[in-house]
N, C-alpha and C positions, 0 to 999 in steps of 0.2 A: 544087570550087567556088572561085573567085577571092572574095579577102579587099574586092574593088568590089562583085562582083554580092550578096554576102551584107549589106555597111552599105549598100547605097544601099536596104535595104528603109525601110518608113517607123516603125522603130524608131530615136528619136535614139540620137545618138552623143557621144564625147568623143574626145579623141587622149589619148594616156597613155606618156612615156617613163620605161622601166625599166630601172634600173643595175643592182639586185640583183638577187635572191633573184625576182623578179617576171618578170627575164628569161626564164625558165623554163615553157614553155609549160602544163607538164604539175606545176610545182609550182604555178600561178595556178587551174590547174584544181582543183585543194582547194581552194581561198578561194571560188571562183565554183561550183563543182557543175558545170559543163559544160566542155565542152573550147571550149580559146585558141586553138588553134593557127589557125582561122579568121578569129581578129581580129589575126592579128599584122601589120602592112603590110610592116615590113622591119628590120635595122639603121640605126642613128641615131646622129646623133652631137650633141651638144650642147657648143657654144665656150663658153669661160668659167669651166669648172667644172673640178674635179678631184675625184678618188674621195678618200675616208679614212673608215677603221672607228670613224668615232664617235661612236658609240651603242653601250650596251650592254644587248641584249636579254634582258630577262629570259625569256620564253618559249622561246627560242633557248640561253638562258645562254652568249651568245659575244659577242663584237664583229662590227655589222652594217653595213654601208655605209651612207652617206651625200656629197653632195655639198657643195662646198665651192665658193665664185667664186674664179676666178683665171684672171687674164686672158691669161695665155698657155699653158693646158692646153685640154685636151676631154675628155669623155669619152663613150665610146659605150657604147649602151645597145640596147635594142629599143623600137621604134614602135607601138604598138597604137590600131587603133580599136574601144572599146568602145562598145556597150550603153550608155544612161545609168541604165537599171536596173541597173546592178552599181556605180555610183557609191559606194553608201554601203558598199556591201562590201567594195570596196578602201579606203576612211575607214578603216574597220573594223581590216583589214590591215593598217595603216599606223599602225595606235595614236592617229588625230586627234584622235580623241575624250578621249584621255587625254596629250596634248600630247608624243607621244610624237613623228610627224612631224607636220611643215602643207604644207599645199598648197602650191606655188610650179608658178607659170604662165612656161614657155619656151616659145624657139623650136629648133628641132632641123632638121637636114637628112639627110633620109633619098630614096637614091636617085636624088639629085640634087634633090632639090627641098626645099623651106621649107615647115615647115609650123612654122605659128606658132600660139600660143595654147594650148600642149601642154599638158596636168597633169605634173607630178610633185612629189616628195613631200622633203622637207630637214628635217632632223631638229633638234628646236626645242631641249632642251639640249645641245651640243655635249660630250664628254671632252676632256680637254684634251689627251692625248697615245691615239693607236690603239689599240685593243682589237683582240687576235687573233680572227678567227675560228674558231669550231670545224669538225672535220672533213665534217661534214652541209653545213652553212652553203657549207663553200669549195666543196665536189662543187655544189650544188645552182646557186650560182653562175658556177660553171664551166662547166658543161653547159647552163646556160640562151644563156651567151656562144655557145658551140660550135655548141650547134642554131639557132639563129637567123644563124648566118654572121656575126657581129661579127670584122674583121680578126684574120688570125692572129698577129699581130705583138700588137695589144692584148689576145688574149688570152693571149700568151706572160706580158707584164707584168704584168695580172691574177695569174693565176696565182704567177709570183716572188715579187709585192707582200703575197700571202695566205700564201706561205711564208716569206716574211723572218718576218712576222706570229710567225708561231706559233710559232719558230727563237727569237724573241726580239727582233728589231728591230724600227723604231719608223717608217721614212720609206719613200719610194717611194726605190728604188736607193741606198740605205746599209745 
């Protein structure tokens, strides 16, 4: 079943772009109780922003992505159309409620096209310097990139970025 013929029921929806842990079709699937793979439209990339682990999850007990602006990066992520029934469950997910992240509304380009008015989620106290990920965290990240087809090249750098990490440095390519 095509990810059109299943949102165009008369269930509303939201767009929803995912850098982390959220990429992951089948790790969303725990937060939500049914399977994503349905709602994903495609890779996405969002101008303006840059990845950095800064946040540190205490649930996770690691350093967890987050977006940052910056005017000449991107970062790609995956595109989803959800449900608006599962809105408050990704809130949930995302710690809103306990100001862990907040909503921030982009635009993303997935598959050649704009779609605007997307959710995602930017984490409200910042660390001041990266927190490593743990080894669950990176796998869970990784494979969320992988299976969703996000560039090989970004997720080579992914990848590096999350092993400098834990090696002990601090920036993207130092």
């Amino acid at each position: 079943m095509s990810v059109e013929a299943f949102t165009c029921s008369d269930e509303a929806t939201f767009d929803y772009f995912a850098y982390g842990s959220c990429m992951c079709p089948v790790d969303l699937k725990r937060t939500f109780g049914e399977h994503t793979h349905l709602y994903v439209l495609g890779p996405a990339t969002l101008p303006g922003y840059r990845l950095g682990f800064y946040r540190r999850s205490k649930r996770r007990e690691c350093g967890v992505l987050d977006i940052v602006q910056d005017p000449v990066a991107a970062v790609e992520g995956v595109l989803y159309r959800l449900p608006r029934r599962l809105s408050d469950c990704l809130d949930e997910r995302e710690e809103v409620p306990t100001n862990g992240y907040r909503r921030e509304i982009v635009d993303v380009y997935c598959r050649g096209q704009q779609y605007m008015g997307v959710r995602t989620y930017v984490v409200v106290d910042k660390l001041v310097q990266e927190l490593a990920p743990n080894d669950w965290y990176f796998e869970v990240v990784l494979r969320g990139a992988l299976t969703c087809g996000l560039p090989e090249q970004y997720c080579w750098q992914l990848f590096e970025h999350m092993h400098r990490l834990q090696r002990g440095g601090n920036a993207w390519g130092k």
